[in-house]
Each structure stands twice: as structure tokens, then as C-alpha cells.
C-alpha positions in Angstrom: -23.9 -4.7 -16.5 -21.9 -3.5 -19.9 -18.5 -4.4 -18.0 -19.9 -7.8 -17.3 -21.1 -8.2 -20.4 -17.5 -7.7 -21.5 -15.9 -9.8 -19.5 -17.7 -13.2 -20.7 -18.2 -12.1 -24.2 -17.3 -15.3 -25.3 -20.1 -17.0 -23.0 -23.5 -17.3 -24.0 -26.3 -17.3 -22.3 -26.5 -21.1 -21.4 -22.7 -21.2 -20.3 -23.4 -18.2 -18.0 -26.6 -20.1 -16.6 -24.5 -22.9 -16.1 -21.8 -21.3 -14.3 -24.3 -19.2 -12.2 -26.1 -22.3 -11.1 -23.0 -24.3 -10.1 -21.6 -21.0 -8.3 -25.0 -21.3 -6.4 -24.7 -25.1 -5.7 -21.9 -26.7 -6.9 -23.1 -30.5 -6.1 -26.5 -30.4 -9.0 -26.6 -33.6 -11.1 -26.1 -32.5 -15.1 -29.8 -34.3 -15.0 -30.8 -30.9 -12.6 -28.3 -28.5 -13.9 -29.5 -28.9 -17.6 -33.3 -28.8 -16.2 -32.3 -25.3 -14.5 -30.7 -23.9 -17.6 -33.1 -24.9 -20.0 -31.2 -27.5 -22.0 -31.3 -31.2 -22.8 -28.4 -33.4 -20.6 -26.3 -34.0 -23.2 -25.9 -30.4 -24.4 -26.1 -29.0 -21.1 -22.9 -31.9 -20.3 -21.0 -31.0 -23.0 -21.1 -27.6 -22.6 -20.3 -28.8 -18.1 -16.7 -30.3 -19.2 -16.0 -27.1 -21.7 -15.7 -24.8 -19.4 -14.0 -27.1 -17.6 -11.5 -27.4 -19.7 -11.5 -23.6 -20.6 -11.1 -23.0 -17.5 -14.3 -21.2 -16.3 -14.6 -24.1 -13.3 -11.4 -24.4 -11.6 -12.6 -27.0 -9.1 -15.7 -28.0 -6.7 -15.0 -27.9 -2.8 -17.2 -27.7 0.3 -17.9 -24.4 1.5 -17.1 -24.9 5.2 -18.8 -22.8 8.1 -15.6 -20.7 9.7 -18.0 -19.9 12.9 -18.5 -23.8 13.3 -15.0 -24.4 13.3 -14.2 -21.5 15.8 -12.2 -19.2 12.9 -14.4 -16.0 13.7 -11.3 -13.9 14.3 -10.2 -12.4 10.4 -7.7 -10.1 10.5 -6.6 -7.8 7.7 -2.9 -7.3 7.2 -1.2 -4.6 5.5 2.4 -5.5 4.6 5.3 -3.9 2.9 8.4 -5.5 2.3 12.2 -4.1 2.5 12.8 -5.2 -0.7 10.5 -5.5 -3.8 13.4 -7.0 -6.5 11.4 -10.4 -8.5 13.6 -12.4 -6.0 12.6 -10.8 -2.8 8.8 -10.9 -3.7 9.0 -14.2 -5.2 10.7 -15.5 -1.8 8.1 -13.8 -0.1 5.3 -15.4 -2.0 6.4 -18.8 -1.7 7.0 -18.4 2.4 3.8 -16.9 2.7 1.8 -19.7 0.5 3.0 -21.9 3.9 1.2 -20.2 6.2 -2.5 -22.0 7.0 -3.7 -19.1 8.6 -3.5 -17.2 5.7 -6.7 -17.4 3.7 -5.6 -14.7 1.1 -2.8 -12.8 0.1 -3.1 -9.8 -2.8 0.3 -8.2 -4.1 -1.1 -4.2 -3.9 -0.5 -1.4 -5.8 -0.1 1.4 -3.0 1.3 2.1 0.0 2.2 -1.6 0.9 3.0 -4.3 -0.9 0.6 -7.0 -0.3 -2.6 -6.8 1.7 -3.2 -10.4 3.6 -6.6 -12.0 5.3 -6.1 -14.0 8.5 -8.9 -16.0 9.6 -7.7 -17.5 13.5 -10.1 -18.7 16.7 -8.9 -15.2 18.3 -6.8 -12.3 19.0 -4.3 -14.7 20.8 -3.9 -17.0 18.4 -3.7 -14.2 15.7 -0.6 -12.3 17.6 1.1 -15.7 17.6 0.6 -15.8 14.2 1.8 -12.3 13.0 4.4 -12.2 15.6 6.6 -16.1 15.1 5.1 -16.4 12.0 4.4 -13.0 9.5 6.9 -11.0 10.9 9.9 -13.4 10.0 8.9 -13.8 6.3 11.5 -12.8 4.0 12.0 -9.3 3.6 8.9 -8.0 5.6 9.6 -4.4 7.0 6.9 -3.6 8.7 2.5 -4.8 9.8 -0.6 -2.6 10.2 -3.7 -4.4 11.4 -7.3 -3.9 10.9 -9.7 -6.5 12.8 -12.9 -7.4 10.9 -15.6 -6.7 13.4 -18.8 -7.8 11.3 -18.6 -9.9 8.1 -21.3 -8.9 5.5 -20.6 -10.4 2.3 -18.0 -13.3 1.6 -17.3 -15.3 -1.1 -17.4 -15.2 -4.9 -19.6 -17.9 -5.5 -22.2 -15.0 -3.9 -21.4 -12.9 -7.3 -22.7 -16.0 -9.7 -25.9 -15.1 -9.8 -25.0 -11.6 -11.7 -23.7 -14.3 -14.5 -27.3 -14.9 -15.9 
């Protein structure tokens, strides 16, 4: 809790309300978000567009249901590059930023050089996608694969609550 505590010193109770609330359900009305928090609207709206602004709130977006859409298959890709210079990793960044499949991508600090998630409708589709499509990135040297078998916690907007 301490490290926490650190993190958003410059939040106060309200603002970490706020943001713990919206992480929860992003689409309350101010009129319902300030009645959660325990302030007034207009208080409650100022402080909304401020950490907008700061930065706190990056966006709103639908949280979509991968199974519904047939994306069960996530893959976790470990890959290092031949080449690590700024303009080998920045040519690998942009490439990889192209790739839909690719619903994350982490530079590491380890054995490889950047640790990838893959979220496809199944194995098939997901060797396609390594083979035409991960494997011909600039610089890539070599793959390991691990295949999620069970998700059990996803998401940040599961870690807002902690905010209050």
C-alpha cells in the first residue's frame, strides 16, 4: 500500500476515487460519478477534465469480449532481435506497431528483447501470423512460444479499485 501511496502522491483522495470509479465503469454521468465520490458536480467536473489534462485519463473505449469475437487463442512471444543499435529497435518498433494481432509488445530487460501478446481465433491463424508476419520483422533472430491455456486476470482497469 506504501508503494501505491507513492506513486499518486500528488492525488488526493477524491482524484483517486474518481479515477477508481471511472476504471470501474468508464461511461458514469459527472451527475453519478460525483454522487459516488462524495462531491458536488461541479467540483467533482473540475477535478474529471484535470486529470484529463494531467494525464491520469488517457482515453474512454469499450471493453470488448475477445471470446465473443472468437480471439480466445493468446499467445505469448518471446523475441530477441540480431541487432539492438536505436535504429534496429526503433525499426523493429514501428513494423511491429502494424501488426493487428499484436495486442502488446514490452521491450525486456533479459534474455530477449521484447516479450509480445498475440490474441488470434486459433493455433492456425496464430502460425500464420508468427511465421509471414513476426518472423520477417526487422532484425528478429529468433521466437519461443508459450500458449495461454486459462486467462485469470486481464486488464488494468481490474487494478482501479486499489486507487481508493
Amino acid at each position: 500500500m506504501a508503494a501505491e501511496t507513492d506513486i499518486f502522491s500528488e492525488l488526493d483522495q477524491f482524484d483517486r476515487k474518481i479515477l477508481a470509479a471511472l476504471a470501474e465503469d468508464g461511461r458514469l454521468s459527472i451527475t453519478d460519478l460525483a454522487a459516488r465520490v462524495g462531491l458536488s458536480k461541479t467540483p467533482c467536473q473540475i477535478r474529471f477534465k484535470r486529470l484529463i489534462s494531467d494525464g491520469y485519463i488517457e482515453g474512454f473505449r469499450a471493453v470488448l469480449n475477445p471470446s465473443k469475437m472468437q480471439l480466445d487463442h493468446i499467445a505469448f512471444v518471446e523475441v530477441k532481435l540480431s541487432d539492438t543499435r536505436e535504429d534496429a529497435l526503433k525499426s523493429f518498433n514501428e513494423a511491429i506497431k502494424k501488426i493487428r494481432e499484436v495486442e502488446e509488445c514490452h521491450m525486456i530487460a533479459g534474455r530477449f528483447d521484447y516479450l509480445l501478446k498475440i490474441r488470434t481465433r486459433d493455433i492456425g491463424r496464430y502460425r500464420r501470423v508468427l511465421g509471414e508476419r513476426i518472423s520477417t520483422l526487422p532484425h528478429v533472430a529468433n521466437t519461443s512460444t508459450s500458449v495461454a491455456m486459462e486467462t485469470i486476470k486481464e486488464g488494468w482497469d481490474k487494478f482501479g479499485s486499489s486507487l481508493s
